[in-house]
mmCIF file of the N, C-alpha and C atoms, coordinates in Angstrom:
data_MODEL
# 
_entry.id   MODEL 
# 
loop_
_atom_site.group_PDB 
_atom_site.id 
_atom_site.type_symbol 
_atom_site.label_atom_id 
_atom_site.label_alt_id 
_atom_site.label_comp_id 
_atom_site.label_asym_id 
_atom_site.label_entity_id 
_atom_site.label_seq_id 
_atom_site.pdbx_PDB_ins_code 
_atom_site.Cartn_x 
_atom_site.Cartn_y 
_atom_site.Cartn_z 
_atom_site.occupancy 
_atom_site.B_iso_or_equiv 
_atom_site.pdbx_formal_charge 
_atom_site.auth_seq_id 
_atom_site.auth_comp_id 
_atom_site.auth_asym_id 
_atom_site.auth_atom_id 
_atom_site.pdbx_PDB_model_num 
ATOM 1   N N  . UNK A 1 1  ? -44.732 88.746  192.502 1.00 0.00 ? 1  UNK A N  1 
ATOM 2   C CA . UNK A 1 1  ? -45.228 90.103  192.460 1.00 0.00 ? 1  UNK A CA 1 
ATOM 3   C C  . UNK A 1 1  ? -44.347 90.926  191.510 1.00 0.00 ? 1  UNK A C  1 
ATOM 4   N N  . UNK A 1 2  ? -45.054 91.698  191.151 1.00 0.00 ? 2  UNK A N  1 
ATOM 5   C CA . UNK A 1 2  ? -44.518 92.659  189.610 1.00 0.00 ? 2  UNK A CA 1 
ATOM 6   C C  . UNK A 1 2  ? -43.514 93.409  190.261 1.00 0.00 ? 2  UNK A C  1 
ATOM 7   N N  . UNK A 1 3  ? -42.083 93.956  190.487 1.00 0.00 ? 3  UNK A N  1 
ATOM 8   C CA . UNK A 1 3  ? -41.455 95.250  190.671 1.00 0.00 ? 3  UNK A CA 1 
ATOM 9   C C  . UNK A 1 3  ? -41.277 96.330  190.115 1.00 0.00 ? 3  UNK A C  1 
ATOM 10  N N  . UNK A 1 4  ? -41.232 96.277  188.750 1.00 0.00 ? 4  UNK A N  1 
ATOM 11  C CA . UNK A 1 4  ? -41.585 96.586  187.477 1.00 0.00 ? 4  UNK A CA 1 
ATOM 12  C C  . UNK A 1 4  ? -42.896 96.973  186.253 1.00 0.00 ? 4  UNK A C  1 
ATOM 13  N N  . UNK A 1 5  ? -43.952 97.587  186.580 1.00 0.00 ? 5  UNK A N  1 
ATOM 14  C CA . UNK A 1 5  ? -44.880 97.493  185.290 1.00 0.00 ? 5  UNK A CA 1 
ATOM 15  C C  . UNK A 1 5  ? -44.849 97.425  184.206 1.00 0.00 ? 5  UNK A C  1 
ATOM 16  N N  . UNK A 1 6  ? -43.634 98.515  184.103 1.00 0.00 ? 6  UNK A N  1 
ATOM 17  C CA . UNK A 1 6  ? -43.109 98.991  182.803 1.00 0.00 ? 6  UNK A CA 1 
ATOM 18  C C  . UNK A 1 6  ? -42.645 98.081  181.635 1.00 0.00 ? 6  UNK A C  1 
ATOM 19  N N  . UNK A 1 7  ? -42.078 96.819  182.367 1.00 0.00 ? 7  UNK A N  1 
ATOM 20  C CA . UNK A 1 7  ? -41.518 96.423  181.435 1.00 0.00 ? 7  UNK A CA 1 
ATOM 21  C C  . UNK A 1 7  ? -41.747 94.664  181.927 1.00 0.00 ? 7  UNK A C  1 
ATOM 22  N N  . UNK A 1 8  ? -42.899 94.460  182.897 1.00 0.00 ? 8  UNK A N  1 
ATOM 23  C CA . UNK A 1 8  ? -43.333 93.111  183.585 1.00 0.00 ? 8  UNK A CA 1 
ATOM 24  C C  . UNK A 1 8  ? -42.095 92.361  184.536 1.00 0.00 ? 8  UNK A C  1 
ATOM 25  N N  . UNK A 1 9  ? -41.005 92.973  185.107 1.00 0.00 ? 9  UNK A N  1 
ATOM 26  C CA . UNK A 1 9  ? -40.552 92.744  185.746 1.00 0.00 ? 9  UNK A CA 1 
ATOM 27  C C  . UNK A 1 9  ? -40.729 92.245  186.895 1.00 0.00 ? 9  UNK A C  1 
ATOM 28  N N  . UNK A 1 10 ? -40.558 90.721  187.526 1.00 0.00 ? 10 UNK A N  1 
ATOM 29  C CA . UNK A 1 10 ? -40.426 90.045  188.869 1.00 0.00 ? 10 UNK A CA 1 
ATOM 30  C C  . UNK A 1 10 ? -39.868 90.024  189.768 1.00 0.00 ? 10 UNK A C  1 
ATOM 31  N N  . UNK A 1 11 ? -40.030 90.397  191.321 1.00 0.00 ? 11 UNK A N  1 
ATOM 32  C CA . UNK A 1 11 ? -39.441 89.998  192.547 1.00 0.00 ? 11 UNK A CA 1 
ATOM 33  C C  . UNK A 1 11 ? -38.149 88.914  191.993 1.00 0.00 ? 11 UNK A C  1 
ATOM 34  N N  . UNK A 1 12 ? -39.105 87.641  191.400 1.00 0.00 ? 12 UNK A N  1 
ATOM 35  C CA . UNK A 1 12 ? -37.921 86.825  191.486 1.00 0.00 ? 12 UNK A CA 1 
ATOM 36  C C  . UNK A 1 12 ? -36.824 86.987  189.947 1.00 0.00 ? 12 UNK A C  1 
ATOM 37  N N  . UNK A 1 13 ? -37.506 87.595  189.252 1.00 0.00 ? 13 UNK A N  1 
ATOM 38  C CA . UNK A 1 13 ? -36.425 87.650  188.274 1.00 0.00 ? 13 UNK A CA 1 
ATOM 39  C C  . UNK A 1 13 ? -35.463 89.169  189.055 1.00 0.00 ? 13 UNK A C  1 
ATOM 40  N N  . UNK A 1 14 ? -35.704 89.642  189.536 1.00 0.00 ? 14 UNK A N  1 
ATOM 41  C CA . UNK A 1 14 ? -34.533 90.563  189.899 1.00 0.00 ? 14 UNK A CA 1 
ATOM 42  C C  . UNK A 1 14 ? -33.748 89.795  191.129 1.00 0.00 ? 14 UNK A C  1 
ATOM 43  N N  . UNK A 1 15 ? -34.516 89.092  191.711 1.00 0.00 ? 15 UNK A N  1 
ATOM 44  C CA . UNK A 1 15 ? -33.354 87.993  192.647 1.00 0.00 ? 15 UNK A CA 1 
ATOM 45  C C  . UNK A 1 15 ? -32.316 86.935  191.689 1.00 0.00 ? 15 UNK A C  1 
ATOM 46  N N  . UNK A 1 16 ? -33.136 86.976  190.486 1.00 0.00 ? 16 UNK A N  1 
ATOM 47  C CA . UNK A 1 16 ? -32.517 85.805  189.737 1.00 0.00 ? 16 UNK A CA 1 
ATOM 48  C C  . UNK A 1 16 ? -31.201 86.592  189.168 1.00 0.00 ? 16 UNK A C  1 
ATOM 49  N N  . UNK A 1 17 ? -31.329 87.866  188.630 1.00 0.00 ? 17 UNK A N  1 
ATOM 50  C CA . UNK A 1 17 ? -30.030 88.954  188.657 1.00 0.00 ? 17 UNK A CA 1 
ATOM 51  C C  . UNK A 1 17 ? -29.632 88.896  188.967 1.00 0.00 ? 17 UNK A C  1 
ATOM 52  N N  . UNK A 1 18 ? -29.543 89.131  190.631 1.00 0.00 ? 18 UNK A N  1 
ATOM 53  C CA . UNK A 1 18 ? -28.743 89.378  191.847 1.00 0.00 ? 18 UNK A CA 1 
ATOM 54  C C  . UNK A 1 18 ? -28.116 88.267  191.839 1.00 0.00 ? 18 UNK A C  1 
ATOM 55  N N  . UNK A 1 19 ? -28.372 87.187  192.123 1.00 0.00 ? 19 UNK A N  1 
ATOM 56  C CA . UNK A 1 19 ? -27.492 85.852  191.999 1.00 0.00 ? 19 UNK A CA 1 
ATOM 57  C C  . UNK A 1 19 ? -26.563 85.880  191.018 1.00 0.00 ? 19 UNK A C  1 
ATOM 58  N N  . UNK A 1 20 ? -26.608 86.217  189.485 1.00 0.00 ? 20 UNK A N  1 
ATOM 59  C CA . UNK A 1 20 ? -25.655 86.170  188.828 1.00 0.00 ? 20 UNK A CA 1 
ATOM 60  C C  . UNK A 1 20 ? -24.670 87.306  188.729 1.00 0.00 ? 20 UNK A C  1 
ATOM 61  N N  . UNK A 1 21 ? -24.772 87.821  189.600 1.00 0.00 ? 21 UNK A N  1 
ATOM 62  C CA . UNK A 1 21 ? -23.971 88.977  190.057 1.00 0.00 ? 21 UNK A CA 1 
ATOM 63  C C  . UNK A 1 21 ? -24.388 90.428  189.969 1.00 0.00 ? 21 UNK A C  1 
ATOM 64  N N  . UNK A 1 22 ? -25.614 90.637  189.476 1.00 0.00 ? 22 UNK A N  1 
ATOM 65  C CA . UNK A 1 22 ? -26.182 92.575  189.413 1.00 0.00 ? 22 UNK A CA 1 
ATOM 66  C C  . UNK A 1 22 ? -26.618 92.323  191.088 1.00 0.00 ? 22 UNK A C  1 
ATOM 67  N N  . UNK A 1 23 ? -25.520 93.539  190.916 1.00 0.00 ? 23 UNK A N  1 
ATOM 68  C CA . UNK A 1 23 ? -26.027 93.814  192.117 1.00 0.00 ? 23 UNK A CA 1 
ATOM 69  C C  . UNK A 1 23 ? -26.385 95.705  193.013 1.00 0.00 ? 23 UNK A C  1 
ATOM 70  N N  . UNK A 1 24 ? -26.492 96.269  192.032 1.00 0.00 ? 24 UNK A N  1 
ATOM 71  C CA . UNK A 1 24 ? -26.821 97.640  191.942 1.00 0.00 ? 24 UNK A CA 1 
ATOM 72  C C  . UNK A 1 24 ? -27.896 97.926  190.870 1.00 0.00 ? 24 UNK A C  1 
ATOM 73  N N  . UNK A 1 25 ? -28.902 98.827  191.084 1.00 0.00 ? 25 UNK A N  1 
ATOM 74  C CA . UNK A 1 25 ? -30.114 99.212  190.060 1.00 0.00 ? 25 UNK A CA 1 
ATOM 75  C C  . UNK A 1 25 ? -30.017 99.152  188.638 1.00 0.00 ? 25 UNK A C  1 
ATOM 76  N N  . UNK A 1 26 ? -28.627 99.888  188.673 1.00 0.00 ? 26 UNK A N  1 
ATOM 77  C CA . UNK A 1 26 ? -28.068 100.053 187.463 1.00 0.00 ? 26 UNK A CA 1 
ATOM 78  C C  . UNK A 1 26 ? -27.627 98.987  186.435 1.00 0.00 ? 26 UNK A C  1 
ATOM 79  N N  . UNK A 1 27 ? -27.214 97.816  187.186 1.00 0.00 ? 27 UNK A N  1 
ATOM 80  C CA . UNK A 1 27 ? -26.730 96.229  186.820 1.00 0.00 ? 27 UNK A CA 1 
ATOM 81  C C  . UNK A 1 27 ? -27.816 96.002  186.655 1.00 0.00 ? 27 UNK A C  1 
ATOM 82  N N  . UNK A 1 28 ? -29.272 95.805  187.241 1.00 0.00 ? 28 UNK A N  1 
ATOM 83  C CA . UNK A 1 28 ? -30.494 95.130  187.111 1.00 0.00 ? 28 UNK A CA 1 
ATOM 84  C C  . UNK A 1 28 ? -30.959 95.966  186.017 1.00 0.00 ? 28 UNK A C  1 
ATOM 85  N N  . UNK A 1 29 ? -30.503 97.006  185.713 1.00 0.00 ? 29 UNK A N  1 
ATOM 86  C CA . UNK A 1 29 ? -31.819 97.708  184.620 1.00 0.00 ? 29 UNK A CA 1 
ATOM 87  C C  . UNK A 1 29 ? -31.140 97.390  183.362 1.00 0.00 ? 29 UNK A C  1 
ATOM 88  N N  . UNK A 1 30 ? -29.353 97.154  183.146 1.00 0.00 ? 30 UNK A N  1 
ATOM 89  C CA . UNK A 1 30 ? -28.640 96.384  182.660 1.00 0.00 ? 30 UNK A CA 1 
ATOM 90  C C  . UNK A 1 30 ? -29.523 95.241  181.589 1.00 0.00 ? 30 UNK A C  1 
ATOM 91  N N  . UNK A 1 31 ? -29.655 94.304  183.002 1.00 0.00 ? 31 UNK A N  1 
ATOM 92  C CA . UNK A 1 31 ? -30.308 92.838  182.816 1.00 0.00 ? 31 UNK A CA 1 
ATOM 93  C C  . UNK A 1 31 ? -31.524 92.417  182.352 1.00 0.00 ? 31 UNK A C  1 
ATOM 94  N N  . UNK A 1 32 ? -32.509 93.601  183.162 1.00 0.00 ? 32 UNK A N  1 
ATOM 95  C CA . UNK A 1 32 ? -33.908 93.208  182.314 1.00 0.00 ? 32 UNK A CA 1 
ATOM 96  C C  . UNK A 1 32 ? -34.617 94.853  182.110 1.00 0.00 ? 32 UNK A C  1 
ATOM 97  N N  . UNK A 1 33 ? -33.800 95.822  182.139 1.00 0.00 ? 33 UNK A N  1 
ATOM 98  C CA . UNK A 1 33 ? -34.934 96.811  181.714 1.00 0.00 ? 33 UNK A CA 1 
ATOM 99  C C  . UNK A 1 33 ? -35.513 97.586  182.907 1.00 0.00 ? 33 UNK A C  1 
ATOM 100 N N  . UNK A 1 34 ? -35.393 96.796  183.738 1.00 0.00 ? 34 UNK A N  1 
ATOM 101 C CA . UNK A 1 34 ? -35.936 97.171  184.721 1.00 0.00 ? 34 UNK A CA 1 
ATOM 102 C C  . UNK A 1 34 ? -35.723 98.923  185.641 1.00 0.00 ? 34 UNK A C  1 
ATOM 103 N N  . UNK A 1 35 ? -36.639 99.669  185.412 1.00 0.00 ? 35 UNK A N  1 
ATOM 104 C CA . UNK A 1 35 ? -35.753 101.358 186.113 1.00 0.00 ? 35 UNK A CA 1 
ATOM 105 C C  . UNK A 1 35 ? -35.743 101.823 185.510 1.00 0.00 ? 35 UNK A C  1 
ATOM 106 N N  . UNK A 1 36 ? -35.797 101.482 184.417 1.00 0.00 ? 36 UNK A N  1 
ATOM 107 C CA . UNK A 1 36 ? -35.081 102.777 182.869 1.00 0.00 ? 36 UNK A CA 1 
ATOM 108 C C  . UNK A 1 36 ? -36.873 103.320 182.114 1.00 0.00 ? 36 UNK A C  1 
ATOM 109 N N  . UNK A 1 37 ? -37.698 102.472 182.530 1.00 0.00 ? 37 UNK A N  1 
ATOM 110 C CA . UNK A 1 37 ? -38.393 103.677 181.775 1.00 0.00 ? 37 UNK A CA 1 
ATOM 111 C C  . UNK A 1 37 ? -39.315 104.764 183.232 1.00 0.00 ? 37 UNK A C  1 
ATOM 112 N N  . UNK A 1 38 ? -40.030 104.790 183.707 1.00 0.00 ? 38 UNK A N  1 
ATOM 113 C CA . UNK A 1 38 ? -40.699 105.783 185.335 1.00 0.00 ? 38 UNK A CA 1 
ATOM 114 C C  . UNK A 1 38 ? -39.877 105.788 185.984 1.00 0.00 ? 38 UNK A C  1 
ATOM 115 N N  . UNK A 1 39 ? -39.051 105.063 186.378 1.00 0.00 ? 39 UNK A N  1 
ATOM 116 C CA . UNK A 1 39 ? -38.191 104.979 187.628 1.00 0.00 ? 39 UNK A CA 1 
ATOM 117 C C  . UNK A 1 39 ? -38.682 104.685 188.800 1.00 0.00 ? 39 UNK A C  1 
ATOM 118 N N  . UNK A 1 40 ? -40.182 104.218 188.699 1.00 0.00 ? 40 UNK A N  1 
ATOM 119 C CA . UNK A 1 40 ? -40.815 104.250 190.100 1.00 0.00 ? 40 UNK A CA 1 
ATOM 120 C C  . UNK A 1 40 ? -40.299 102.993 191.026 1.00 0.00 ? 40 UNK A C  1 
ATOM 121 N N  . UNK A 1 41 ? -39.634 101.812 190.056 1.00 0.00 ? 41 UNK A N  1 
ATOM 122 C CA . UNK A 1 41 ? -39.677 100.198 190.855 1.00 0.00 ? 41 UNK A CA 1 
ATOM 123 C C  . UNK A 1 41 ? -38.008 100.663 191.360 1.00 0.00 ? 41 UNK A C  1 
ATOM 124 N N  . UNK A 1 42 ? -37.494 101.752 190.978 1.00 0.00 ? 42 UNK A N  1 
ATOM 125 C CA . UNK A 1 42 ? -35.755 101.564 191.873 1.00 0.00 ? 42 UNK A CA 1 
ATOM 126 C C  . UNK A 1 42 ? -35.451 101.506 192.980 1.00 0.00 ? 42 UNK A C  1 
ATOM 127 N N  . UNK A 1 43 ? -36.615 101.987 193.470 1.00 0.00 ? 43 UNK A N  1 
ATOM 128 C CA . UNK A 1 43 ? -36.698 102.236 195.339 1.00 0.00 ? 43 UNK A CA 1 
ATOM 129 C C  . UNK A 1 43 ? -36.924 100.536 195.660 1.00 0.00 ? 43 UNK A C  1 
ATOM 130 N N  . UNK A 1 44 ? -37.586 100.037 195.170 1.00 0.00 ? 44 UNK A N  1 
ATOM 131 C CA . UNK A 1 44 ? -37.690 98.543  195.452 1.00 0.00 ? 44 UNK A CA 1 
ATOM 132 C C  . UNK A 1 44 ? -36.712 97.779  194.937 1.00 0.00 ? 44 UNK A C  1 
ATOM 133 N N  . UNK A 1 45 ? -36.244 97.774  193.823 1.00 0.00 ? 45 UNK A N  1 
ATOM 134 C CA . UNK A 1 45 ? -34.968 97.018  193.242 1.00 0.00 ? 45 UNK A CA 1 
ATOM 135 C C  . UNK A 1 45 ? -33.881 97.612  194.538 1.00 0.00 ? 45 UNK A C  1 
ATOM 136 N N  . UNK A 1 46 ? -33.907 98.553  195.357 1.00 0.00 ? 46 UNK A N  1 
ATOM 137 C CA . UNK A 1 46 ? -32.816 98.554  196.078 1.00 0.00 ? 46 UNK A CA 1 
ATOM 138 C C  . UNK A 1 46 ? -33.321 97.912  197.578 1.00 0.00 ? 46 UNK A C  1 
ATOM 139 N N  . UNK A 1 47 ? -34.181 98.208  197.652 1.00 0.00 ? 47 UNK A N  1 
ATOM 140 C CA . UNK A 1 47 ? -34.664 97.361  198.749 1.00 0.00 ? 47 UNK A CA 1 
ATOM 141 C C  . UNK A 1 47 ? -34.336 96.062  198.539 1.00 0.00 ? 47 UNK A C  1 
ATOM 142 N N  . UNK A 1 48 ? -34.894 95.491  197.603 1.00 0.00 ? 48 UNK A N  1 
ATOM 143 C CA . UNK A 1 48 ? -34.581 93.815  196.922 1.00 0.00 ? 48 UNK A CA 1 
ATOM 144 C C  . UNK A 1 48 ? -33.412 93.580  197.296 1.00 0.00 ? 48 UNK A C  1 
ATOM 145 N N  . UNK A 1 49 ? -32.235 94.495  196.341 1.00 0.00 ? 49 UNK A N  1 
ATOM 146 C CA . UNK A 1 49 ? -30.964 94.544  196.747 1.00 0.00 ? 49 UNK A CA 1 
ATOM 147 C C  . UNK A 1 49 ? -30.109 94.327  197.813 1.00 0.00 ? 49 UNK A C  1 
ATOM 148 N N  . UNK A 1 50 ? -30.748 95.275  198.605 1.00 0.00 ? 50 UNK A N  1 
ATOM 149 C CA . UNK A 1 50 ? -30.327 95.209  199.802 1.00 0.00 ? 50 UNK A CA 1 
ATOM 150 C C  . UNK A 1 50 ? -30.573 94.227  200.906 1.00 0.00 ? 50 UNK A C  1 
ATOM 151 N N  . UNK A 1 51 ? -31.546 93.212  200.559 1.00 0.00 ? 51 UNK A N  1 
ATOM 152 C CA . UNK A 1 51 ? -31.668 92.014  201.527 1.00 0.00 ? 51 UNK A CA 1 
ATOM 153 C C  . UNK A 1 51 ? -31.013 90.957  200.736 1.00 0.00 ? 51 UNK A C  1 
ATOM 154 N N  . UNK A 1 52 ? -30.598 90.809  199.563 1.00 0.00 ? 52 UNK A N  1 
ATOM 155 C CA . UNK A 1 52 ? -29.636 89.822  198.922 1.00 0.00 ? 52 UNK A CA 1 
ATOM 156 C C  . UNK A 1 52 ? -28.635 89.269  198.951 1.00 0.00 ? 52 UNK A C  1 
ATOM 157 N N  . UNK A 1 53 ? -27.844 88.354  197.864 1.00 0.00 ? 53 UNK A N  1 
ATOM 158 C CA . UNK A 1 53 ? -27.133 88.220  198.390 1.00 0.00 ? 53 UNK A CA 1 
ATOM 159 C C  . UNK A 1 53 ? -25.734 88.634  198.350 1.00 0.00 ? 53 UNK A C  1 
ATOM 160 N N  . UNK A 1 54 ? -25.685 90.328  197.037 1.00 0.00 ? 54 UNK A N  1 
ATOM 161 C CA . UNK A 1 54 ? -24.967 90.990  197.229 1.00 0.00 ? 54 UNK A CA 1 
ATOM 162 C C  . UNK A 1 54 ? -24.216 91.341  198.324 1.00 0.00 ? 54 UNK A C  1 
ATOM 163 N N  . UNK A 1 55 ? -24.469 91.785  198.859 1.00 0.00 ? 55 UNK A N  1 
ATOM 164 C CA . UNK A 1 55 ? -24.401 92.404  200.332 1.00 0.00 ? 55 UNK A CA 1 
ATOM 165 C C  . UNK A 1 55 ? -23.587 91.489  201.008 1.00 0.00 ? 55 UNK A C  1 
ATOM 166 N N  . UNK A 1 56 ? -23.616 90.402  201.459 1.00 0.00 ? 56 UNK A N  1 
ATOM 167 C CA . UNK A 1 56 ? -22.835 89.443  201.776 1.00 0.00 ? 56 UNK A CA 1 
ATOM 168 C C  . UNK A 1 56 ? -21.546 88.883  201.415 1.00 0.00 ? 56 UNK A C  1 
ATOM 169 N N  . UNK A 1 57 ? -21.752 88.796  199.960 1.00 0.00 ? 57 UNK A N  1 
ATOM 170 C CA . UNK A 1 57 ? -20.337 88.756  198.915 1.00 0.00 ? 57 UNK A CA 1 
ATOM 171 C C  . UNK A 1 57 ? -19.631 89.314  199.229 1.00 0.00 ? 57 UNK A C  1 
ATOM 172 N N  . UNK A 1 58 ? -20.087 91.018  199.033 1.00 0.00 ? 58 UNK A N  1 
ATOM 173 C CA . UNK A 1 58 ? -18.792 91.773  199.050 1.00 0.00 ? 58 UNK A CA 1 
ATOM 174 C C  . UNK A 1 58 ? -18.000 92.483  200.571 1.00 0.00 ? 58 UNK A C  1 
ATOM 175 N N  . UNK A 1 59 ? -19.071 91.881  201.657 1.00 0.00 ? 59 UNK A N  1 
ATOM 176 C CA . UNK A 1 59 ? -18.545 91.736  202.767 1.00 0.00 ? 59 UNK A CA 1 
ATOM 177 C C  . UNK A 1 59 ? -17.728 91.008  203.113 1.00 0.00 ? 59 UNK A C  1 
ATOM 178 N N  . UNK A 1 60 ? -18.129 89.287  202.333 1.00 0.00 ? 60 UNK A N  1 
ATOM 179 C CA . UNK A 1 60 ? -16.984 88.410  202.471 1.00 0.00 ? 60 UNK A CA 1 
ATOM 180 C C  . UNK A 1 60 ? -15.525 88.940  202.275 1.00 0.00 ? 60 UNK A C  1 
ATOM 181 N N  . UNK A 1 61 ? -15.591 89.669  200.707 1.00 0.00 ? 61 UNK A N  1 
ATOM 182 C CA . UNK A 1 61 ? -14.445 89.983  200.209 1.00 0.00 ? 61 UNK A CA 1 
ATOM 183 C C  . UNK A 1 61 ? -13.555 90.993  200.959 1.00 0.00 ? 61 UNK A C  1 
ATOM 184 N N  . UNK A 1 62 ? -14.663 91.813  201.657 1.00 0.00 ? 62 UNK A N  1 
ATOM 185 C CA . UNK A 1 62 ? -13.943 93.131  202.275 1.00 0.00 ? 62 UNK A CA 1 
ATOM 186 C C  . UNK A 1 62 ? -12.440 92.691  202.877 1.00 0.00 ? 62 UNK A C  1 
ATOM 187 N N  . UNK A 1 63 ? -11.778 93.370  203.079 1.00 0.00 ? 63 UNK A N  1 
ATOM 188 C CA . UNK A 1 63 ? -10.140 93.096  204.268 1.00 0.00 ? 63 UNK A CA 1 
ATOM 189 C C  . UNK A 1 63 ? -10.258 94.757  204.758 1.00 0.00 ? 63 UNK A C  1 
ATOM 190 N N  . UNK A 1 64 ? -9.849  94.792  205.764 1.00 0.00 ? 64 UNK A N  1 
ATOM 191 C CA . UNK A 1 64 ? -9.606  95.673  206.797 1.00 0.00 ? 64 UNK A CA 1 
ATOM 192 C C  . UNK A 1 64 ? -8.979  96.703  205.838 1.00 0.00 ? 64 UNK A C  1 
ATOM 193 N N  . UNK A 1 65 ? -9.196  98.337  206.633 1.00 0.00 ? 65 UNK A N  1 
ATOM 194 C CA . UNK A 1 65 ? -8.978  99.409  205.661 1.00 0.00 ? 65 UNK A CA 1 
ATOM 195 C C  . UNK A 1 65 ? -7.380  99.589  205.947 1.00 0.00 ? 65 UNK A C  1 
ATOM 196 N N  . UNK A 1 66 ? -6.774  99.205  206.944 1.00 0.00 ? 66 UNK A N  1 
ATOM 197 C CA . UNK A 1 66 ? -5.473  99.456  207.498 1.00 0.00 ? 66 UNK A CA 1 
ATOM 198 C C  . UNK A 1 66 ? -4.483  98.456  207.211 1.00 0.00 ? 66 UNK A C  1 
ATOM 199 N N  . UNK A 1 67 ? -5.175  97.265  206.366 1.00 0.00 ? 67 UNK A N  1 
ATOM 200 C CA . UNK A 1 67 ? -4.324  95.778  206.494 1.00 0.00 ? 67 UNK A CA 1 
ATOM 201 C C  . UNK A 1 67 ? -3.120  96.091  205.718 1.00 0.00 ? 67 UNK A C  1 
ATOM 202 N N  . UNK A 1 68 ? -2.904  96.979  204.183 1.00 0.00 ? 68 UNK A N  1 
ATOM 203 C CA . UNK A 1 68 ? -1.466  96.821  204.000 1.00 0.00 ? 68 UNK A CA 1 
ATOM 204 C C  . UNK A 1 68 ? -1.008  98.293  204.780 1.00 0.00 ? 68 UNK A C  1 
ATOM 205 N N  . UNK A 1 69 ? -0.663  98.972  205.580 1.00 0.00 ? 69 UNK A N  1 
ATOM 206 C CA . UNK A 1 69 ? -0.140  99.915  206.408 1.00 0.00 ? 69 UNK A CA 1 
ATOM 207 C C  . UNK A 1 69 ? 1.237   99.177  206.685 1.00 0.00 ? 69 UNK A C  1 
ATOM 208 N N  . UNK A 1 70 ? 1.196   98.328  207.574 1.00 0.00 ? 70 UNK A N  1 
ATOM 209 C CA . UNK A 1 70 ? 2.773   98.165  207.365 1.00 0.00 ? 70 UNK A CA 1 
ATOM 210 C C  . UNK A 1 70 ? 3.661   97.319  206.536 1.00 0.00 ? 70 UNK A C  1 
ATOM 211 N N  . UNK A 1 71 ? 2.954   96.933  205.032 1.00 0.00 ? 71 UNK A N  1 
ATOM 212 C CA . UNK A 1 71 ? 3.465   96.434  203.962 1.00 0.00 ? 71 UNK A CA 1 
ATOM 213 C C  . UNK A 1 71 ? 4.289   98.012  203.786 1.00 0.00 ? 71 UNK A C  1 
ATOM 214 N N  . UNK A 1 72 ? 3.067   98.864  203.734 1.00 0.00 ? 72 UNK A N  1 
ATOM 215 C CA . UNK A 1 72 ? 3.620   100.600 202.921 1.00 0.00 ? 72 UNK A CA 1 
ATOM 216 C C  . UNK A 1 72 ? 5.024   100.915 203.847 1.00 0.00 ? 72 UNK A C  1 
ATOM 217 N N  . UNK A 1 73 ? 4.747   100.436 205.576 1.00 0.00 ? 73 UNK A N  1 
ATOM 218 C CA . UNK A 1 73 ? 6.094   101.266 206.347 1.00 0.00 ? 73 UNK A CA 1 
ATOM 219 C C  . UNK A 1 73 ? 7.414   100.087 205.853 1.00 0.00 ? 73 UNK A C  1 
ATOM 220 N N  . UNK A 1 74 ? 6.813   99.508  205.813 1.00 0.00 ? 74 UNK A N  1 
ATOM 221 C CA . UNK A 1 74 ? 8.202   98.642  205.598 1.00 0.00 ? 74 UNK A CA 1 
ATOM 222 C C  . UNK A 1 74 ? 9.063   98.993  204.092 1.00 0.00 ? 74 UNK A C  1 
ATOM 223 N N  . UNK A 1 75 ? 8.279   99.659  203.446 1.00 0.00 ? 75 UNK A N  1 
ATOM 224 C CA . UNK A 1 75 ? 8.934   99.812  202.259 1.00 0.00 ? 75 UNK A CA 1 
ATOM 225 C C  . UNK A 1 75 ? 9.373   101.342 201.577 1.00 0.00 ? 75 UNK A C  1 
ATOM 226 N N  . UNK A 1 76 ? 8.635   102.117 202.745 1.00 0.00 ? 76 UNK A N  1 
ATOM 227 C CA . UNK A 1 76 ? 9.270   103.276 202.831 1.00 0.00 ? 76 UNK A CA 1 
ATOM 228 C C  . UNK A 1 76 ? 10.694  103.818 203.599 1.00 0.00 ? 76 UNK A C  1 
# 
């Protein structure tokens, strides 16, 4: 299915993005165009987005907001 008119953009070619790392509208419109001319498919490129497998990555990566706190006391 088209996400895109504007510029024939695919469901799966914006998953195929997302895999290589776009992972914000802005990265996908980057990649294929996609957003930059109506703006109407961004609401869906974030939807897309947001069930991907962005989202996961950078959860993996996350560490706790407090983890260096007592690296900082120890060195103050």
């Amino acid at each position: 299915m088209y996400v895109c008119n504007c510029f024939g953009v695919t469901e799966a070619q914006v998953r195929k993005h997302a895999e290589a790392g776009a992972c914000t509208p802005r990265q996908i419109a980057s990649a294929c165009k996609a957003g930059t001319d109506c703006g109407s498919c961004v609401r869906r490129i974030q939807a897309l987005l947001g069930r991907g497998a962005c989202r996961t990555e950078v959860a993996d990566q996350a560490q706790p907001a407090l983890s260096g706190v007592s690296e900082l006391d120890e060195a103050a």
